[in-house]
KESE-735287 format. One record per residue (C-alpha): z negated, x, y. Coordinates in pm, whole numbers, plus 32768, in hexadecimal, padded with zeros to 4 digits. Example, Ala and Ser with C-alpha at 12.3 -4.5 7.8 and 13.67 -1.06 7.14 Angstrom:
<pts>
7CF484CE7E3E7D3685577F96
</pts>
This chain:
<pts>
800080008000804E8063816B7F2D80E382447E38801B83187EE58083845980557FED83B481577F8B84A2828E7EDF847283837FF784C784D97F38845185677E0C83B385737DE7827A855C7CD58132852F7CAE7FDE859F7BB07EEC86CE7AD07EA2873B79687F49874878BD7DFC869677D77D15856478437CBE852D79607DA284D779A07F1185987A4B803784A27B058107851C7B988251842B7C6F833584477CF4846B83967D9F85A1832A7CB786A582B77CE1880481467D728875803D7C64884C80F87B4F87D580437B18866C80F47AC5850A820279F18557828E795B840683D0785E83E6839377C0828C84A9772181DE84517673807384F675747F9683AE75167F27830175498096826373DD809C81A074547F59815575D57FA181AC76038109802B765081627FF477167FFF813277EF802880BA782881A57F38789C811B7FFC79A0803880D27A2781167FB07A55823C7F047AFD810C7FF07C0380A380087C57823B7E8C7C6482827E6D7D5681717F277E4D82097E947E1483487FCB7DB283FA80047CE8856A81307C93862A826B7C64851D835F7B4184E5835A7AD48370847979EB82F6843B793D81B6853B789980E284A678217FDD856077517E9C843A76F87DBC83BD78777D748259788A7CD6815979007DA2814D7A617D2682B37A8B7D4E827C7A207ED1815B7B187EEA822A7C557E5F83327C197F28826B7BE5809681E87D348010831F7DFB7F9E83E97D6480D682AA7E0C81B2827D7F7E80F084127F7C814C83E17F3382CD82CA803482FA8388817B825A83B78274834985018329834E86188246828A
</pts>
């Protein structure tokens, strides 16, 4: 996992826009404006709030403020959602690429 002083260097996602999986794209956003997330779901009426939890999870555990995260989700399972916030965040805060 990144370090406590992470920062959102780049854009960058993880996952696929198909059944059963979740598109995750993440990006730097500007000084002091907070965790912005645009949430997209098929099944949003259900999980909206529970996908939302997960994904402010993943991001507090790396100690991160001020990035855009857009979620298209098509019915992924919760730990699907969760690796992908995460891999779509250890690729925006490499250095050097």
């Amino acid at each position: 996992m990144a370090s406590r002083s992470a920062r959102i260097l780049r854009k960058a996602e993880a996952g696929l826009d198909e059944r059963g999986d979740v598109l995750v794209g993440i990006s730097p956003a500007e000084e002091n404006s907070g965790v912005q997330i645009d949430l997209e779901s098929t099944l949003m009426s259900m999980f909206g709030d529970q996908i939302r939890s997960s994904v402010l999870g993943v991001v507090e555990g790396y100690g991160l403020r001020d990035l855009k995260l857009t979620i298209r989700d098509q019915g992924a399972l919760d730990y699907a959602i969760r690796a992908r916030v995460q891999t779509a965040i250890e690729r925006a805060v490499r250095e050097g690429e």
